[in-house]
C-alpha positions in Angstrom: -1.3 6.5 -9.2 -0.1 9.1 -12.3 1.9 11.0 -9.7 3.4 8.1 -8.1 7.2 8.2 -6.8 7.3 12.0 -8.2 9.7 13.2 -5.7 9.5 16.9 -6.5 5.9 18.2 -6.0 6.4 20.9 -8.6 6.7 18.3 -11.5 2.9 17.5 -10.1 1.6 20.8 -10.1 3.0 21.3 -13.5 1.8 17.9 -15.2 -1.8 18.9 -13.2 -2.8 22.0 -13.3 -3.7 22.7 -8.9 -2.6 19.3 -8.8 -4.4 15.7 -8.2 -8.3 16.0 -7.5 -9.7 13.0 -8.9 -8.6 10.1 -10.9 -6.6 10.4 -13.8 -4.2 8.3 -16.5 -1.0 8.0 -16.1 1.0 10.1 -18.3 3.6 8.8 -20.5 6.2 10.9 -19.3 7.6 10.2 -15.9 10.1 13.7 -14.9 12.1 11.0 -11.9 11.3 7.7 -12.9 14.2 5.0 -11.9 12.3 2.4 -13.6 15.4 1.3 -15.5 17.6 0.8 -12.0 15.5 -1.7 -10.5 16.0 -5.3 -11.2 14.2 -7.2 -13.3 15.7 -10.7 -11.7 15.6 -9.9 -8.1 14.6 -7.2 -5.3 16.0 -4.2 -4.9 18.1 -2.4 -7.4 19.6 -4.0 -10.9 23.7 -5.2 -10.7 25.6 -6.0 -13.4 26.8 -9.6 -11.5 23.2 -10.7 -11.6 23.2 -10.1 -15.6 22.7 -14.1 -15.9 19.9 -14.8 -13.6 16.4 -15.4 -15.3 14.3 -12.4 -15.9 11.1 -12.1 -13.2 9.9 -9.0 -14.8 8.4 -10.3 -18.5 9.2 -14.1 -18.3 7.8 -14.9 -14.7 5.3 -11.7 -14.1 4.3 -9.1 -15.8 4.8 -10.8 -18.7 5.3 -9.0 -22.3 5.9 -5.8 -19.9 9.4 -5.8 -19.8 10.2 -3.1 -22.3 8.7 -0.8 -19.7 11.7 -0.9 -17.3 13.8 -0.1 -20.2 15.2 3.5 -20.9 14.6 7.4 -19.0 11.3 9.0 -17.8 9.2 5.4 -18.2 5.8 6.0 -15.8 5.6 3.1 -13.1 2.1 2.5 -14.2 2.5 2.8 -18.2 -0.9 2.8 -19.8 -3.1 2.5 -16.5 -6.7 4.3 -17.2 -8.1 6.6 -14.3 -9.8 4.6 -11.5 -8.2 1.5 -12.3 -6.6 -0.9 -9.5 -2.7 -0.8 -9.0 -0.9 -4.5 -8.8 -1.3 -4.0 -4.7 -4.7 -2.9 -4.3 -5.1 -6.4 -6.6 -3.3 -8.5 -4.4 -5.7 -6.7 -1.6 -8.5 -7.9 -3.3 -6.7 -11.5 -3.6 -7.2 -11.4 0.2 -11.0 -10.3 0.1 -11.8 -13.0 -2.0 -9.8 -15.3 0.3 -11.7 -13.8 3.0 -14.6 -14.6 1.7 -13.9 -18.5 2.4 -11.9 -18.1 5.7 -8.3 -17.4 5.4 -5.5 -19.3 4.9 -2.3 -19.1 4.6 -1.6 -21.6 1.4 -4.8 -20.6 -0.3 -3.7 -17.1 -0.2 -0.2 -17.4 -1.6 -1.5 -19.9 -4.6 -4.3 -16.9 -5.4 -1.4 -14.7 -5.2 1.2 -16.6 -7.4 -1.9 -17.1 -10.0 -2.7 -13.4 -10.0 1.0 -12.7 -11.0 2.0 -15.2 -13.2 -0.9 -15.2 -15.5 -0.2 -15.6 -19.0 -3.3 -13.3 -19.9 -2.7 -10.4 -17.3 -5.1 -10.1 -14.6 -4.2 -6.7 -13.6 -3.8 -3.5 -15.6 0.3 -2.6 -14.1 3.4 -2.4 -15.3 4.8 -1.8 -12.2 5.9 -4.6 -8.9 7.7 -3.9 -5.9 10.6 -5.3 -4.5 9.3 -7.9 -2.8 7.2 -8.7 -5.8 10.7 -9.6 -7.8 12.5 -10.7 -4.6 9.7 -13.5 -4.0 9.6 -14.9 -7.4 12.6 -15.3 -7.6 12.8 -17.1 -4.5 9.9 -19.3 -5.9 11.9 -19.9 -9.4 15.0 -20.8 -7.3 13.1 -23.6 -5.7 11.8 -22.4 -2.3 8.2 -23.2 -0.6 6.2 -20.3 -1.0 5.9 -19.9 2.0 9.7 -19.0 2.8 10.2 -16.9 -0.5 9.9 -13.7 1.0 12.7 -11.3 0.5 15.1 -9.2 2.2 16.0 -6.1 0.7 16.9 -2.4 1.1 13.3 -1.8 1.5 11.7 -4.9 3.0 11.1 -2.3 5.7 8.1 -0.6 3.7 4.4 0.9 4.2 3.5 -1.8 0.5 3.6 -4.6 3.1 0.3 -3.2 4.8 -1.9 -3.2 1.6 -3.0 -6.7 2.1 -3.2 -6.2 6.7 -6.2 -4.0 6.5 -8.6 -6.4 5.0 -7.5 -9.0 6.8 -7.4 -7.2 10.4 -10.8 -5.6 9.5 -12.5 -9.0 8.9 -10.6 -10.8 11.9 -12.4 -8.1 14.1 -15.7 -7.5 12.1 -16.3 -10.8 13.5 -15.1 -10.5 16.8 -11.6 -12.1 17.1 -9.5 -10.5 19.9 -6.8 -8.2 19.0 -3.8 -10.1 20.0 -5.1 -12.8 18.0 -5.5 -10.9 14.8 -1.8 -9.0 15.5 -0.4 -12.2 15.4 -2.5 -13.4 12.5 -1.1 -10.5 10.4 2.4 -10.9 11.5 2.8 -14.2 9.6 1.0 -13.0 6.8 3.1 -10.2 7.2 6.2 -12.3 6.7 4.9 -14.3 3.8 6.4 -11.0 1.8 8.3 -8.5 4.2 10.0 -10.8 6.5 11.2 -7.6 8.8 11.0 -7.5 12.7 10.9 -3.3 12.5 8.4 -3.8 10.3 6.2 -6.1 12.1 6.3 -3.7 15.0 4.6 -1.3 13.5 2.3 -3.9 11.7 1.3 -4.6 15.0 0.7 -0.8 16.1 -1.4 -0.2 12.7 -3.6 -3.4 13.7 -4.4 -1.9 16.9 -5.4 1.3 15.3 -7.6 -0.1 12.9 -9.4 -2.3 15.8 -9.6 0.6 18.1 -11.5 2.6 15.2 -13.3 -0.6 14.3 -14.8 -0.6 17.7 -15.0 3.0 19.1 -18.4 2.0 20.4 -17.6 -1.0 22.2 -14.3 -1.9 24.0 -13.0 2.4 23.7 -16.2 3.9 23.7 -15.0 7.3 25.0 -11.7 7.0 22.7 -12.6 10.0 20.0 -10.4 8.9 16.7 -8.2 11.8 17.4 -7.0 10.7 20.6 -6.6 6.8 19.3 -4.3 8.4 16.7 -2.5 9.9 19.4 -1.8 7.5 21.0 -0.9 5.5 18.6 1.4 7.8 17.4 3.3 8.4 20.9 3.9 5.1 21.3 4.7 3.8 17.9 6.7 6.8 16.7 7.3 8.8 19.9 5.1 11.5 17.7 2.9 14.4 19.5 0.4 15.1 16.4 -1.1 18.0 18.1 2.3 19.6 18.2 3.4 18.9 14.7 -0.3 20.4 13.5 -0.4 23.1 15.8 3.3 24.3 13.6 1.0 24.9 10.6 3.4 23.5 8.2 3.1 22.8 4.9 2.2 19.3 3.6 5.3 19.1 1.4 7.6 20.9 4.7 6.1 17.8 7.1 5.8 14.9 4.5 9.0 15.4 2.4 11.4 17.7 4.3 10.5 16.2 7.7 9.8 13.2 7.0 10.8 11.2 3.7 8.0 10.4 1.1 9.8 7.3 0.1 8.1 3.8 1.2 10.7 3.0 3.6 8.3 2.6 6.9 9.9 5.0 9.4 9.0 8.1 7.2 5.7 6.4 5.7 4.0 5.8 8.9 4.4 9.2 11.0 3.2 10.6 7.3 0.5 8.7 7.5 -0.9 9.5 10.7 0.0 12.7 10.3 -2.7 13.2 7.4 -5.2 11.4 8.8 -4.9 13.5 11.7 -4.9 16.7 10.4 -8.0 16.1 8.0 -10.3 13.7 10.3 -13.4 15.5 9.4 -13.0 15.3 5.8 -11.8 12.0 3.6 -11.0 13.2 0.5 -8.6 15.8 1.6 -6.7 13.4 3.3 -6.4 11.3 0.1 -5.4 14.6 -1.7 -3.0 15.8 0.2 -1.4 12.3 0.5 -1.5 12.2 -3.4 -0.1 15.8 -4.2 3.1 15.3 -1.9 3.9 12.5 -4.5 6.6 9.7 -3.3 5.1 6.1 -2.2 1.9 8.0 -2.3 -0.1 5.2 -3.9 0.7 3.1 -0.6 0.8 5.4 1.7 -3.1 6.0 0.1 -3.9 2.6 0.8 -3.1 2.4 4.4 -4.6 6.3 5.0 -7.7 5.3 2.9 -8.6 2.4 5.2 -7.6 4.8 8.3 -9.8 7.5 7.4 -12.7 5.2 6.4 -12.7 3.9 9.7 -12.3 7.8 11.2 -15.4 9.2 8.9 -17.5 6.5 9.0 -19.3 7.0 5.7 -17.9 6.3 2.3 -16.3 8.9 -0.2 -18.8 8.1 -2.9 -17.8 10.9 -5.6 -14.5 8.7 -5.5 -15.6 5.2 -5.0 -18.0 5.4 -8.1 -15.3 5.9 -10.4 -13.5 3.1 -9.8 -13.0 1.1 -12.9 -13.5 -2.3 -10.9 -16.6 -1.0 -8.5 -19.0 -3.2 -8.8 -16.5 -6.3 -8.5 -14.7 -4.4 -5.1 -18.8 -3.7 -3.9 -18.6 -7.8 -3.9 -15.6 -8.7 -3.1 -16.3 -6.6 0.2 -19.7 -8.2 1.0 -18.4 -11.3 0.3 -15.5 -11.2 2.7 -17.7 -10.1 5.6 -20.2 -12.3 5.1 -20.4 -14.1 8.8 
């Protein structure tokens, strides 16, 4: 989170001293923030047409935090504390405490729509997403919630698989098939990121995380190595053994090789590409995903739950320190309650 969307891994090193190794506030000073291009009416980038449509940002969500798209070097994540949630990993817990009930569509989206448009905020950010602004708006211009997601630029983007990996987990924690729950997170999927490119790959990352899920059962000789391979083949056309074996640097592979933006077709071969290359140890993974800056905060997300799966046993040293633990240690149990 305080090095998110840095896009020159020096300004990390410099802010950090060896870099990100555990939480930390976000700094005040942001050396590539765009902050001030994006709209605060719509998705996607501000125009100067759009000057009279109602303001999302500060009137709709995120209200009285509108001043922080204003001006140069604003952080994304103004005045966030170490260990605290990001607006996504919030909606993600939306979903576990939908989970917790059974989920459904229309009980999700009102959680959703209650958790951003709270008068009193209910999460610690500064900062939405595209989609954020381009569904709210769609809900002030009078659509069903159902039909306000967006279309943008980036519709195309790894944020749309924060809230998939609860909800596949669940689905196969207690024993849905996997067509069933790639289907089931499709249309969720489209609630926000209405993209067919997208949804292929949703469907691909579904698989993974059921294939990890049940390396004892239905792939009992699969090791995780060779599920992320083939995963990677055939979503991406990626050999993984190939691109480790060319000992590159994490900043020559996830920033020269592939982009470190949140656009999916760089996010997703990124992702697998650092779960692949640290299986045997969690945190590194995180790490390295955090110190090559870009959409690292949801690329994290998706590699977190990857890696999880992979190591089978907690990163506790981490975990503890989140701000929220003891509500997230619930939230969980609660959602995989049979």
């Amino acid at each position: 989170m305080p090095v998110h969307w840095y896009y020159n891994p020096a300004d990390i090193y410099k802010a950090f001293k060896g870099g990100i190794t555990q939480f930390e506030d976000a700094p005040s000073f942001h050396p590539s923030s765009i902050m001030s291009l994006h709209s605060t009416s719509e998705g996607g980038r501000a125009r100067s047409s759009n000057s009279n449509k109602k303001e999302i940002v500060g009137d709709v969500i995120l209200k009285g935090k509108r001043q922080y798209w204003k001006g140069a070097n604003q952080h994304y994540h103004q005045g966030m504390k170490a260990g605290e949630n990001t607006l996504n990993a919030h909606c993600a817990r939306v979903m576990l405490r939908c989970l917790s009930e059974g989920y459904q569509r229309d009980d999700f989206l009102d959680s959703y729509i209650r958790l951003l448009c709270a008068s009193t905020p209910a999460h610690p950010d500064t900062y939405a997403e595209s989609y954020h602004r381009g569904f709210f708006a769609n809900l002030e211009a009078g659509r069903p919630a159902h039909k306000c997601g967006a279309v943008t630029h980036d519709t195309a983007s790894i944020g749309g698989f924060v809230t998939i990996g609860p909800l596949a987990l669940c689905c196969a924690k207690r024993g849905d098939a996997l067509e069933e729950i790639q289907k089931l997170c499709r249309d969720h999927l489209m609630l926000t990121h209405p993209d067919d490119s997208l949804a292929m790959v949703c469907d691909f990352y579904v698989e993974l995380l059921f294939r990890l899920l049940h390396r004892d059962g239905k792939h009992p000789t699969d090791s995780a190595k060779e599920i992320l391979e083939d995963i990677a083949s055939r979503s991406m056309g990626l050999s993984l053994p190939k691109l480790v074996a060319k000992k590159k640097s994490n900043i020559e592979v996830v920033g020269h090789q592939y982009s470190p933006a949140c656009y999916i077709s760089g996010a997703w071969p990124s992702i697998l590409y650092f779960a692949y290359r640290y299986a045997e140890d969690g945190r590194k993974a995180l790490i390295a995903n955090t110190n090559v800056g870009g959409d690292n905060v949801h690329r994290g997300f998706v590699l977190g739950t990857i890696i999880g799966l992979i190591t089978e046993t907690p990163i506790s040293a981490l975990y503890s320190k989140l701000c929220d633990e003891k509500e997230l240690t619930a939230e969980i149990s609660n959602a995989l309650k049979p």
